[in-house]
TORPA-4810 file (N, C-alpha, C, O; in nm, 3 decimals):
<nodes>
NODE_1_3.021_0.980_-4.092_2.907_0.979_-4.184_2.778_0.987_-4.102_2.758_0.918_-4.003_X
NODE_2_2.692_1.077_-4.153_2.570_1.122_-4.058_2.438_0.989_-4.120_2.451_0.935_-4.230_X
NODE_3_2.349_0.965_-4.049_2.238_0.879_-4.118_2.197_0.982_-4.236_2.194_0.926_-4.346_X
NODE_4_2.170_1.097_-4.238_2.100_1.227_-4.355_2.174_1.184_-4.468_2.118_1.210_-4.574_X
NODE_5_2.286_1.124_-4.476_2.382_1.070_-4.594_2.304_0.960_-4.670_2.276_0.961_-4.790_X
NODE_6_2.277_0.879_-4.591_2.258_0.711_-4.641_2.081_0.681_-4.594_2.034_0.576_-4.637_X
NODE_7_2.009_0.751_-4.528_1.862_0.731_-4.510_1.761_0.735_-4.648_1.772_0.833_-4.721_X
NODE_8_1.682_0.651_-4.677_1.574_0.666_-4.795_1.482_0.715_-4.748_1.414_0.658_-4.662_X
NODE_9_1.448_0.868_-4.806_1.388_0.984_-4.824_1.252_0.970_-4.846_1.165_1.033_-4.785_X
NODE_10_1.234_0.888_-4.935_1.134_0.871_-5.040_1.058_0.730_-4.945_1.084_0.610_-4.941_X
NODE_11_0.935_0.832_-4.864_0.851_0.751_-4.774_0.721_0.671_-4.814_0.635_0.736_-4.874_X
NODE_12_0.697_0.538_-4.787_0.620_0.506_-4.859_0.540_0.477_-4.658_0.595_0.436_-4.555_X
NODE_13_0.392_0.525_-4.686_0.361_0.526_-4.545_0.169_0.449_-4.569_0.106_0.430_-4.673_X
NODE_14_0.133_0.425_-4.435_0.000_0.377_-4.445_-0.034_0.416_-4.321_0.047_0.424_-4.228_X
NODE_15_-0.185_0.449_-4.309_-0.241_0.514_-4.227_-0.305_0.387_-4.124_-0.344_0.278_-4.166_X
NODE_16_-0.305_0.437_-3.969_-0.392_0.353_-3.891_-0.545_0.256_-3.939_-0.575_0.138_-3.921_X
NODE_17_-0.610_0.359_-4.000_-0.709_0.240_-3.991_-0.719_0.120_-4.120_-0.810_0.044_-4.151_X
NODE_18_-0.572_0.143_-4.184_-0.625_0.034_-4.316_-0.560_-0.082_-4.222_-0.476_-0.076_-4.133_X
NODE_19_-0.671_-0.243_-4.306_-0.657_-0.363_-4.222_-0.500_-0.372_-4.283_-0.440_-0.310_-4.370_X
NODE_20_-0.463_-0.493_-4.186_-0.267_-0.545_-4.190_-0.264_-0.586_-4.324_-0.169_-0.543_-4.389_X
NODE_21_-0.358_-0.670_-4.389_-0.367_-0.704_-4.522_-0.327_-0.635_-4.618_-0.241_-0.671_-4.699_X
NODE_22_-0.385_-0.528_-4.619_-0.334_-0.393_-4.754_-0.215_-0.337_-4.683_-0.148_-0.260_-4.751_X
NODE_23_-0.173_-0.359_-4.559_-0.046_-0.339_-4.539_0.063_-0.427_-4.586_0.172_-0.376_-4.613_X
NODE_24_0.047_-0.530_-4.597_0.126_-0.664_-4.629_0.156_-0.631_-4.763_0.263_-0.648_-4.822_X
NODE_25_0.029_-0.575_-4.810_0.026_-0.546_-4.980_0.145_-0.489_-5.029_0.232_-0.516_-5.112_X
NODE_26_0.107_-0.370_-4.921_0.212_-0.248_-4.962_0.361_-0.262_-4.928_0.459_-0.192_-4.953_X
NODE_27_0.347_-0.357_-4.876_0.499_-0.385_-4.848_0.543_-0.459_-4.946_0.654_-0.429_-4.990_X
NODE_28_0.472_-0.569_-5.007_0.544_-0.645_-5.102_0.580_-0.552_-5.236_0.690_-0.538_-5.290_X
NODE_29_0.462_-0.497_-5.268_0.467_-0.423_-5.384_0.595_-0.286_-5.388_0.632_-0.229_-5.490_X
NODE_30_0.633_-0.265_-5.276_0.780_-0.192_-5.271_0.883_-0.240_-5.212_0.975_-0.169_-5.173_X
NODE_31_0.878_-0.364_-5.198_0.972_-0.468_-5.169_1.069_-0.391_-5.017_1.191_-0.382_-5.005_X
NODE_32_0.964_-0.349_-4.922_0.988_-0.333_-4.791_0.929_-0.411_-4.726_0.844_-0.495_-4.754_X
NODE_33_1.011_-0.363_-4.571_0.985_-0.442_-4.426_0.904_-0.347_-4.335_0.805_-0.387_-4.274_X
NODE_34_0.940_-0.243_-4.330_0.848_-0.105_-4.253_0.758_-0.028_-4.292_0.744_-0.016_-4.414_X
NODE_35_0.696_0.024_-4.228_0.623_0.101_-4.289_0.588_0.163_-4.176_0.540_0.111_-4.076_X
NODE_36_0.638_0.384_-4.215_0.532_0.434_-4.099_0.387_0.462_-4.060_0.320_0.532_-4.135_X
NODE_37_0.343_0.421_-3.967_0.189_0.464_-3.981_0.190_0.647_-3.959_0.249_0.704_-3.867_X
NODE_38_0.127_0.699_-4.045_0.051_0.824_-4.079_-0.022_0.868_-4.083_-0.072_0.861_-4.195_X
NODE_39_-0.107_0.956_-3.975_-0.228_1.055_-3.930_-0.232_1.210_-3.972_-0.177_1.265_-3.877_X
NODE_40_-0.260_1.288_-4.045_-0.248_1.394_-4.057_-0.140_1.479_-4.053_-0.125_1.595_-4.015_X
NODE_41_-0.035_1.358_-4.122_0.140_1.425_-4.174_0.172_1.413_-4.016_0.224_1.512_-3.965_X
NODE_42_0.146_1.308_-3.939_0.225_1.297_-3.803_0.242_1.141_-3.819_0.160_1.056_-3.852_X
NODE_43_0.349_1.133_-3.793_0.404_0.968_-3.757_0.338_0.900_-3.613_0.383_0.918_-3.500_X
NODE_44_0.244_0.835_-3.643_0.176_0.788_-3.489_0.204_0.665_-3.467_0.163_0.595_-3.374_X
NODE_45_0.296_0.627_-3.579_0.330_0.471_-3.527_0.426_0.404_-3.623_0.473_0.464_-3.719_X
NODE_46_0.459_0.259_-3.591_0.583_0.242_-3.703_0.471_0.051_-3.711_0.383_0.007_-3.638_X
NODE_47_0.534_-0.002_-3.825_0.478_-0.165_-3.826_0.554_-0.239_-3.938_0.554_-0.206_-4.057_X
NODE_48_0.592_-0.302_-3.905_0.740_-0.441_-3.950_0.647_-0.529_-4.051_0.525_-0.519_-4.040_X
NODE_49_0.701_-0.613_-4.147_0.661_-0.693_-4.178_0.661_-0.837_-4.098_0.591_-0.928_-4.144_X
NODE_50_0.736_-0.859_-3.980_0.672_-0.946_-3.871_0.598_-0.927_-3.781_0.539_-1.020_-3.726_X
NODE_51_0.581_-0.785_-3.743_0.428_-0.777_-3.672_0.287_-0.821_-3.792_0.180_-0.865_-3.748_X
NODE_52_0.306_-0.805_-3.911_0.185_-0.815_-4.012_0.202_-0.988_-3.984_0.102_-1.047_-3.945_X
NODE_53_0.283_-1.037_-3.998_0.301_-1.178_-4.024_0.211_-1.246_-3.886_0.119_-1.327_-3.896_X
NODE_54_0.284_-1.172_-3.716_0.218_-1.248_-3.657_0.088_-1.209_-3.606_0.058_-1.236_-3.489_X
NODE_55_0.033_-1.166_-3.659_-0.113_-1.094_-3.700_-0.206_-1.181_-3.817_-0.318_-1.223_-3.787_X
NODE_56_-0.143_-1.202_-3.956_-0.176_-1.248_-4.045_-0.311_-1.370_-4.021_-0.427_-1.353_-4.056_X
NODE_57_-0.274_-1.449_-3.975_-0.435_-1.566_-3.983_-0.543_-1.500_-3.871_-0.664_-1.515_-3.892_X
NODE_58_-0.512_-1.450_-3.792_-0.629_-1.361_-3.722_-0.690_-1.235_-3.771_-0.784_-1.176_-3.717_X
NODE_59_-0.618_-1.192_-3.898_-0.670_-1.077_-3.928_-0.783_-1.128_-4.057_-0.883_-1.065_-4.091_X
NODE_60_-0.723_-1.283_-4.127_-0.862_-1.360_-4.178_-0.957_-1.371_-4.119_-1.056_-1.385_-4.190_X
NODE_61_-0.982_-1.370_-3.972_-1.094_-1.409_-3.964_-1.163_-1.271_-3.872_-1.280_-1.279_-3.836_X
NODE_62_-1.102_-1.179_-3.846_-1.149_-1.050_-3.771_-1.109_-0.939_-3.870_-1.027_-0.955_-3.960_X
NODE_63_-1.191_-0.801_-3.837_-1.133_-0.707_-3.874_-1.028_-0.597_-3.826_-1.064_-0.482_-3.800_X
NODE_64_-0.840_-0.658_-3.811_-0.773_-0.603_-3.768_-0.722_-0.504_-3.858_-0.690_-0.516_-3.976_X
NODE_65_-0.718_-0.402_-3.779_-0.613_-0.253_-3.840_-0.473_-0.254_-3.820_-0.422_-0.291_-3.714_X
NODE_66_-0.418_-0.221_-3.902_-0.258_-0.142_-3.863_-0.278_-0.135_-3.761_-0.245_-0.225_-3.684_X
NODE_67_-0.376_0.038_-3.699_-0.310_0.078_-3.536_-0.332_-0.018_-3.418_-0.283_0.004_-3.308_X
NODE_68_-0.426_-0.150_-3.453_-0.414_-0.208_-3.341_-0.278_-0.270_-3.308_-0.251_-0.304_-3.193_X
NODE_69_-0.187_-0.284_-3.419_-0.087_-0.357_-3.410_0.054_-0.281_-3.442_0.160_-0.343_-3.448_X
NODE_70_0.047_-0.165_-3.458_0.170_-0.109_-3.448_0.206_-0.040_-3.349_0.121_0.012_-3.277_X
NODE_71_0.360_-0.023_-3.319_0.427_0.045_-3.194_0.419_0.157_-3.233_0.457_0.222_-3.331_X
NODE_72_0.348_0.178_-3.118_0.357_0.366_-3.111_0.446_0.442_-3.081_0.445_0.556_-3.128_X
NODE_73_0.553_0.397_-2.988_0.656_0.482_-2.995_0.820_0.418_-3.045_0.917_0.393_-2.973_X
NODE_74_0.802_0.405_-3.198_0.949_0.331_-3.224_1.053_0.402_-3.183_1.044_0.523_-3.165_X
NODE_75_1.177_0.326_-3.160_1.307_0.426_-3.126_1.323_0.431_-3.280_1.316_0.345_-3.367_X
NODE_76_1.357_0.606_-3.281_1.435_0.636_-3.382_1.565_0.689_-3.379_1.642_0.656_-3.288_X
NODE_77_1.613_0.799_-3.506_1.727_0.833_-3.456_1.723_0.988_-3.577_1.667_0.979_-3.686_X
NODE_78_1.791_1.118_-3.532_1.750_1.192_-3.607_1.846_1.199_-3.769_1.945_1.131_-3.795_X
NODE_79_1.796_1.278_-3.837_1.968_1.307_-3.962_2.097_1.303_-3.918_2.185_1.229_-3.963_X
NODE_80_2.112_1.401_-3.811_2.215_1.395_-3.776_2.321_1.340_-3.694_2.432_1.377_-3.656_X
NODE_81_2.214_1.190_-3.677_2.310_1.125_-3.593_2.380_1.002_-3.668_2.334_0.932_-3.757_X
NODE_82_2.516_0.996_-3.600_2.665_0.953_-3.676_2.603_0.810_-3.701_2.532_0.762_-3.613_X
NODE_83_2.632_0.721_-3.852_2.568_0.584_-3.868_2.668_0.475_-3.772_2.663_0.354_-3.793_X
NODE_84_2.734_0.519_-3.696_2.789_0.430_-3.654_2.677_0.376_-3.523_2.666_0.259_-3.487_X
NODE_85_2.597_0.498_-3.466_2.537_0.519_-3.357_2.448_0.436_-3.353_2.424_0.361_-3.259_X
NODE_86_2.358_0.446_-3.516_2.269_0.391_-3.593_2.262_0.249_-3.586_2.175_0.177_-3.537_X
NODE_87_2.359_0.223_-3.638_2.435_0.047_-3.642_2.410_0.028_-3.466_2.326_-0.051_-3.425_X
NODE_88_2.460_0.077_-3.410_2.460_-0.029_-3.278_2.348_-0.005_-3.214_2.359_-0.067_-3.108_X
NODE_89_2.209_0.068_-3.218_2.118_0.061_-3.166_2.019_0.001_-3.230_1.913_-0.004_-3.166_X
NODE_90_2.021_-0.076_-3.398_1.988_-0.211_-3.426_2.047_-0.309_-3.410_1.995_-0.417_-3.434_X
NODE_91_2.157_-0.300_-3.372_2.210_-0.448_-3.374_2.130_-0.464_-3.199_2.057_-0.559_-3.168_X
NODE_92_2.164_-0.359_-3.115_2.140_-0.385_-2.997_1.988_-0.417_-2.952_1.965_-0.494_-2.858_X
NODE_93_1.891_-0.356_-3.024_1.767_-0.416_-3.034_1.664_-0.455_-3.072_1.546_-0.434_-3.047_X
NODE_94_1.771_-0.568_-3.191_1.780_-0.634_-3.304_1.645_-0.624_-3.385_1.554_-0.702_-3.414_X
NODE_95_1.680_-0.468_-3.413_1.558_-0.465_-3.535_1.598_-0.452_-3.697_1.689_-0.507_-3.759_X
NODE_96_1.525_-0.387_-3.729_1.541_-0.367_-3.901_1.583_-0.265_-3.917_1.692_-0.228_-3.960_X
NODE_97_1.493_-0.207_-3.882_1.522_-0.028_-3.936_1.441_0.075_-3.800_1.388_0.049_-3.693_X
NODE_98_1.462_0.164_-3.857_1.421_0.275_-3.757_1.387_0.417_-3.833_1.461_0.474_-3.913_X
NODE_99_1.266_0.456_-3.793_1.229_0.612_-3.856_1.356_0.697_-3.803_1.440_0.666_-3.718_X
NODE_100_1.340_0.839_-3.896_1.466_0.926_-3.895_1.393_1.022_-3.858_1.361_1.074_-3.964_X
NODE_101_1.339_1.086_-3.767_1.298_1.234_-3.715_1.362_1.359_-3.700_1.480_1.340_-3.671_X
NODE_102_1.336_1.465_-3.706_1.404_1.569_-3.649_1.265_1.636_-3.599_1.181_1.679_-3.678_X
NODE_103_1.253_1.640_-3.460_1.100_1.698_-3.386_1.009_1.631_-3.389_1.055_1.522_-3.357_X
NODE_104_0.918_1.620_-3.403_0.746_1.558_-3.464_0.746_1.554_-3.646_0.649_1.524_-3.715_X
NODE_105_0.843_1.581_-3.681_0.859_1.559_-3.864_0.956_1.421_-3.862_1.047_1.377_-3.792_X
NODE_106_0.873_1.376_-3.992_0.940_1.199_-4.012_1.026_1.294_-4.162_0.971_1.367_-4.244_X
NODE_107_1.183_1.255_-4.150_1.271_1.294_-4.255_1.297_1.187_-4.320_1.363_1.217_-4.420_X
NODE_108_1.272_1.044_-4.310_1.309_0.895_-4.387_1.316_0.791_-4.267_1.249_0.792_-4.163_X
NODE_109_1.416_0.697_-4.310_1.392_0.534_-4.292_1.528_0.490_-4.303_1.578_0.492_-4.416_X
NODE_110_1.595_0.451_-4.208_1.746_0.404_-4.189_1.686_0.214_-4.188_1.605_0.154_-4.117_X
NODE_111_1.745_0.185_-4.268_1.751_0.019_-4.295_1.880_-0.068_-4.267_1.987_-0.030_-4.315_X
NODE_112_1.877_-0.157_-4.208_2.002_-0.278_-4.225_2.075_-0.245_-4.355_2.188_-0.198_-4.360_X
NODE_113_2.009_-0.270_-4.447_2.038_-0.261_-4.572_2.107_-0.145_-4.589_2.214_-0.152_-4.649_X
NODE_114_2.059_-0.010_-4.540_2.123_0.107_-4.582_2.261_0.102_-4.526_2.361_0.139_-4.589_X
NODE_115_2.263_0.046_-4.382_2.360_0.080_-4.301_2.499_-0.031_-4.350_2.619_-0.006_-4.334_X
NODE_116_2.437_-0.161_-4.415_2.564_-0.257_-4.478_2.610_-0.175_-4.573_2.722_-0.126_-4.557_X
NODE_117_2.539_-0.145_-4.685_2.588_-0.038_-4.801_2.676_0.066_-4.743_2.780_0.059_-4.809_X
NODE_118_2.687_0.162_-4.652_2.731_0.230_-4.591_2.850_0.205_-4.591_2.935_0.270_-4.654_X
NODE_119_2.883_0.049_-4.479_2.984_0.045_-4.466_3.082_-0.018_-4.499_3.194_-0.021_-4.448_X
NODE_120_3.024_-0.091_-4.619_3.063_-0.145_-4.772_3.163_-0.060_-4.813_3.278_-0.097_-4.833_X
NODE_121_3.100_0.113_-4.833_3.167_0.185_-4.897_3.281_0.248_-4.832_3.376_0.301_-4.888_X
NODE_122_3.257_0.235_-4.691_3.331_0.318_-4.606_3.436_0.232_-4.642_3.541_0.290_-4.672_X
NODE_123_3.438_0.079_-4.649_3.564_0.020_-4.599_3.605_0.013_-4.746_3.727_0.004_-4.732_X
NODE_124_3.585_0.011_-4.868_3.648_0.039_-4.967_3.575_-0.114_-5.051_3.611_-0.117_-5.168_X
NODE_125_3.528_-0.176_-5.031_3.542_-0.342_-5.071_3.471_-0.350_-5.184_3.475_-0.454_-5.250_X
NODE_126_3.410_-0.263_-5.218_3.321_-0.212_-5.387_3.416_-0.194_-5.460_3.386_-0.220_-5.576_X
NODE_127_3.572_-0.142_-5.439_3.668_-0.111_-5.538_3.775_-0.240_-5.560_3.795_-0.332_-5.481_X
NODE_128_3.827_-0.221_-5.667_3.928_-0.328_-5.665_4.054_-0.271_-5.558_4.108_-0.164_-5.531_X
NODE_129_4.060_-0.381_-5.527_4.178_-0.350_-5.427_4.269_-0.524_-5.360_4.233_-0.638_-5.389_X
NODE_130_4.365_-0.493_-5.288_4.436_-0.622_-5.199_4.460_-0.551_-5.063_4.458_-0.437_-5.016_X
NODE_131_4.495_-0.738_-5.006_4.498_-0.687_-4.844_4.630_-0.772_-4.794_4.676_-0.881_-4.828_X
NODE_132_4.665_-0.686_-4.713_4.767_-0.726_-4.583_4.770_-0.730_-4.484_4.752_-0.626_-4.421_X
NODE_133_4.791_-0.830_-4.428_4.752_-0.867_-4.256_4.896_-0.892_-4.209_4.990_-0.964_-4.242_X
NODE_134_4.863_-0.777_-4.093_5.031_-0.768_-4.042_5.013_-0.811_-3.877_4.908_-0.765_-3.832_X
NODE_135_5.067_-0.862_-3.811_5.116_-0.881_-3.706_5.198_-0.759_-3.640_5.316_-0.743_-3.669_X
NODE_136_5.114_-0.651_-3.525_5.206_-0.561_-3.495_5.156_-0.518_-3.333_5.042_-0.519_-3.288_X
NODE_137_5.302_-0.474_-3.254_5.311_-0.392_-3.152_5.160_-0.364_-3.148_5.090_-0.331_-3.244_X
NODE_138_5.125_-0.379_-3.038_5.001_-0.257_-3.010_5.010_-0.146_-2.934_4.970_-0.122_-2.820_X
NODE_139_5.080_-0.069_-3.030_5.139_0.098_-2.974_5.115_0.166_-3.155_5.148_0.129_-3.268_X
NODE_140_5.064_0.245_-3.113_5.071_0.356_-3.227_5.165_0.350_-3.329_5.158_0.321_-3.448_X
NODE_141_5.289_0.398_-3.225_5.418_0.396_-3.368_5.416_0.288_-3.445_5.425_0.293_-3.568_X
NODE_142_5.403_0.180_-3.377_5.396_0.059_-3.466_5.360_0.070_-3.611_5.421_0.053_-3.717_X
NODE_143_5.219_0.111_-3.569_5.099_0.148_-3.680_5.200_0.247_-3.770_5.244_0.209_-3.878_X
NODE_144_5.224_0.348_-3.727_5.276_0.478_-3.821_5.413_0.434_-3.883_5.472_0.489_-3.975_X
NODE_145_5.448_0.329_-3.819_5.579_0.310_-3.910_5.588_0.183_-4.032_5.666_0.164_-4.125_X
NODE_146_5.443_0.090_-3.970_5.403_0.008_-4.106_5.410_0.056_-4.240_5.479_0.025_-4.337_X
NODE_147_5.304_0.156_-4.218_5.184_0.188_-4.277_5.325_0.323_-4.329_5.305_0.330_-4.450_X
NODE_148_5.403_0.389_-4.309_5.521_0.428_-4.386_5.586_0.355_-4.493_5.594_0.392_-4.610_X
NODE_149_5.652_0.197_-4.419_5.657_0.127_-4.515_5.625_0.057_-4.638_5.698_0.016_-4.728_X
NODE_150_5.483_0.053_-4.616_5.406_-0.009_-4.724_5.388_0.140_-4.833_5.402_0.120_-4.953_X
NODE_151_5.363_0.258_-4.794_5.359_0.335_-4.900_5.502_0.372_-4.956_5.523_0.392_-5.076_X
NODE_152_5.585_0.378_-4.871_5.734_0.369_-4.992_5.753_0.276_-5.075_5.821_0.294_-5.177_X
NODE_153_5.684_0.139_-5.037_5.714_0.032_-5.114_5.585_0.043_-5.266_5.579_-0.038_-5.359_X
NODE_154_5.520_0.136_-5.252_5.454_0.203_-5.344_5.247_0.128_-5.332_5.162_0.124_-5.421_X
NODE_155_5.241_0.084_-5.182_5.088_0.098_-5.139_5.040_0.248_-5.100_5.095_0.354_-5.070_X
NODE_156_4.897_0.194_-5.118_4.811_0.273_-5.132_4.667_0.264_-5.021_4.554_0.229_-5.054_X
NODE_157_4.710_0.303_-4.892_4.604_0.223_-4.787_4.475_0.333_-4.789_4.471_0.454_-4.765_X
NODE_158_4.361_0.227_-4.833_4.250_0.293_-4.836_4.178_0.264_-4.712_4.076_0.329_-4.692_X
NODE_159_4.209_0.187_-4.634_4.170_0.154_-4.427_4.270_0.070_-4.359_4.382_0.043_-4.403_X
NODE_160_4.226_0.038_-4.265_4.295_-0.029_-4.204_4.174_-0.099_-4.064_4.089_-0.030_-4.008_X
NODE_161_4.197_-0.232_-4.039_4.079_-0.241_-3.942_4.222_-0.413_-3.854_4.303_-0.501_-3.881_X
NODE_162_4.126_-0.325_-3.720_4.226_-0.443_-3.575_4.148_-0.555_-3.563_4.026_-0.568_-3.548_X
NODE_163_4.232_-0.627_-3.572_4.170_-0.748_-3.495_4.200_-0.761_-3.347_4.252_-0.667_-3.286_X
NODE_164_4.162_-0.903_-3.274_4.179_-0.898_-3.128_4.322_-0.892_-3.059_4.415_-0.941_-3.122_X
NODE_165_4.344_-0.841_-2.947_4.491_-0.847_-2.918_4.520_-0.973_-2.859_4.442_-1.042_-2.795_X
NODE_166_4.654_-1.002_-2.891_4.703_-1.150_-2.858_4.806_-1.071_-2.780_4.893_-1.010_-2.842_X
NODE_167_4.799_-1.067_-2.628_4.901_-1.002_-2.555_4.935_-0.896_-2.589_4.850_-0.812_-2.620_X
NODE_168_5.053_-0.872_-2.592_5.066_-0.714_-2.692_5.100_-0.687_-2.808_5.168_-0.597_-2.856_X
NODE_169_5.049_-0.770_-2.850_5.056_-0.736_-3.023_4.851_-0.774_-3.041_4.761_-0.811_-2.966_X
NODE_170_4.868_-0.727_-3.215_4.705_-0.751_-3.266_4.733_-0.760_-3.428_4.844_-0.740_-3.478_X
NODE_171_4.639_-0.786_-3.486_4.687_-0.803_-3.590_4.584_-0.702_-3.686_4.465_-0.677_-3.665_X
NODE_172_4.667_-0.655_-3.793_4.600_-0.498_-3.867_4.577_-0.576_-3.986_4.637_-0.678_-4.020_X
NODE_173_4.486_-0.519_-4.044_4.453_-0.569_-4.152_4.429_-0.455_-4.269_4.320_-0.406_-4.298_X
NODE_174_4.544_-0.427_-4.323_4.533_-0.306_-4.461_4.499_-0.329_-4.560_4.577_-0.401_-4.624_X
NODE_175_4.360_-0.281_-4.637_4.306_-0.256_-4.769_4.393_-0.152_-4.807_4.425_-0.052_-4.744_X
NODE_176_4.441_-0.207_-4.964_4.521_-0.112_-5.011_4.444_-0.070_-5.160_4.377_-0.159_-5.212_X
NODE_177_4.450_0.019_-5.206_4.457_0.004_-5.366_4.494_-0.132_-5.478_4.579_-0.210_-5.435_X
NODE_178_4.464_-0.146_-5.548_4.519_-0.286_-5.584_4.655_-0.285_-5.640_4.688_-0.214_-5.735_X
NODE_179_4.753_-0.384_-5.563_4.861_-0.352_-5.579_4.962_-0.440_-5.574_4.974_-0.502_-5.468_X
NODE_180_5.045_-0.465_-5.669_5.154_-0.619_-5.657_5.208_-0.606_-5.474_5.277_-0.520_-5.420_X
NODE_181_5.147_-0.716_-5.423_5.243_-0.663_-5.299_5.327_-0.725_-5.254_5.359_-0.717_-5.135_X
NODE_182_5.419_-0.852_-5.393_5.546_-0.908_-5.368_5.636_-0.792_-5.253_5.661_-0.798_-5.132_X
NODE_183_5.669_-0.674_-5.381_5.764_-0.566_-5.331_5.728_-0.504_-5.154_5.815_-0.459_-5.079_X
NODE_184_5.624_-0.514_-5.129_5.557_-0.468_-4.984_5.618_-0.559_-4.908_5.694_-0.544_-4.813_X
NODE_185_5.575_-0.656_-4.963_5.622_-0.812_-4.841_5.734_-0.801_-4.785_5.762_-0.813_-4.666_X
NODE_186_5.831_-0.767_-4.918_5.961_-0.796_-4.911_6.005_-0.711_-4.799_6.075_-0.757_-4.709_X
NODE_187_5.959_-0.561_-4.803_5.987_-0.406_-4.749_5.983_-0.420_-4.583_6.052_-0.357_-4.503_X
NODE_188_5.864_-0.540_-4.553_5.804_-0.551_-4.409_5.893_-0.650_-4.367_5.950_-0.646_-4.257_X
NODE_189_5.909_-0.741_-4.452_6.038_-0.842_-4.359_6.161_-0.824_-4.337_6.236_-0.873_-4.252_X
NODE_190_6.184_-0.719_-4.453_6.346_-0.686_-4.414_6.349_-0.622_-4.299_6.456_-0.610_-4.239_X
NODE_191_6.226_-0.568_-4.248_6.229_-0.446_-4.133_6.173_-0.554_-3.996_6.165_-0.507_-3.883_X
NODE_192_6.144_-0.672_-4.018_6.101_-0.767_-3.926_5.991_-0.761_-3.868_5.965_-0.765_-3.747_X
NODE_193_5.909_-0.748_-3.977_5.735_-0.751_-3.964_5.696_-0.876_-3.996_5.725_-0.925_-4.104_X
NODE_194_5.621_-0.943_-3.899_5.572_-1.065_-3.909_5.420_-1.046_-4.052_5.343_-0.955_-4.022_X
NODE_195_5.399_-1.091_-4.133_5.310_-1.101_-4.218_5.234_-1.223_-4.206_5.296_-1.330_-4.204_X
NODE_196_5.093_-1.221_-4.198_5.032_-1.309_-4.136_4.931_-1.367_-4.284_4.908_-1.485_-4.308_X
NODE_197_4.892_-1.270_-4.353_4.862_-1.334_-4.497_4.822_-1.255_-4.591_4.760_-1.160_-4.542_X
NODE_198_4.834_-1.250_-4.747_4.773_-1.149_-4.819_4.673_-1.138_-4.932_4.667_-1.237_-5.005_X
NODE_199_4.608_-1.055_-4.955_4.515_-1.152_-5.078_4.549_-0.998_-5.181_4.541_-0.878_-5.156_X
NODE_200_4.582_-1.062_-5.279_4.638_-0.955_-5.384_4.531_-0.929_-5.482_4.549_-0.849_-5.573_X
</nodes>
């Protein structure tokens, strides 16, 4: 999934010289955290709702602007780069969000928010569904011969995600469709699959 998928388009922006105040404004009133600063349809800067904050009682008593206080060169990231990429270069420098560029053109606004939704959907957890946590080999076949079993036994795996390895085994954790998974259980133990727990 590219950020151009899941980025909000629809830019709400403020120019360098208005004070942090009517910035603060504008943030509440669209119930954002960012905002790009904007010069003549060029992005010259980016500003958080905690830079406004630690600005806020000095800008009572002086006349501070946006551009004194916004970063001029935020990291961004363009449309086309994969949200996984996205995700780890906020988590890694633990911001909010990040402008979406392609050249010197601002294309939107990748958010925390956008990127949980994302992967909300990716992993299925918006739909009804159950899970199985299996105890397995950490070798491939392992995987391919579970994950056989559970669909003869009439699952429906919409992911699958690892946990840490305990020597050589790890333990998988399958979102399925929602699905009685007495009959599954049964399918994995006769075949001597350790089942570690399930939520139906």
């Amino acid at each position: 999934m590219l950020v151009s998928q899941i980025m909000s388009s629809k830019i709400v922006t403020i120019s360098p010289g208005k004070r942090v105040g009517q910035a603060l404004k504008l943030m509440q009133k669209h119930q954002i955290r960012h905002l790009p600063v904007m010069e003549q349809n060029r992005m010259v800067g980016w500003i958080t709702s905690r830079d406004l904050r630690e600005v806020l009682l000095a800008s009572m008593l002086e006349d501070i602007k946006v551009g004194d206080v916004m970063v001029q060169a935020p990291l961004s990231v363009t449309p086309d780069t994969e949200v996984e990429e996205a995700a780890r270069l906020i988590h890694e420098h633990k911001i909010g969000g990040m402008p979406v560029m392609e050249g010197d053109q601002m294309k939107g606004v990748i958010t925390m928010l956008d990127l949980i939704s994302a992967f909300i959907a990716m992993l299925g957890l918006l739909k009804s569904s159950s899970r199985l946590d299996l105890l397995l080999s950490n070798r491939s076949e392992a995987l391919d011969a579970a994950t056989r079993i559970i669909k003869e036994a009439g699952g429906k795996v919409i992911n699958v995600a690892l946990g840490p390895t305990q020597g050589d085994k790890r333990p998988y954790y399958f979102r399925l469709a929602k699905v009685n998974l007495e009959p599954i259980v049964t399918a994995l133990e006769r075949q001597g699959y350790k089942v570690l727990d399930t939520i139906a």
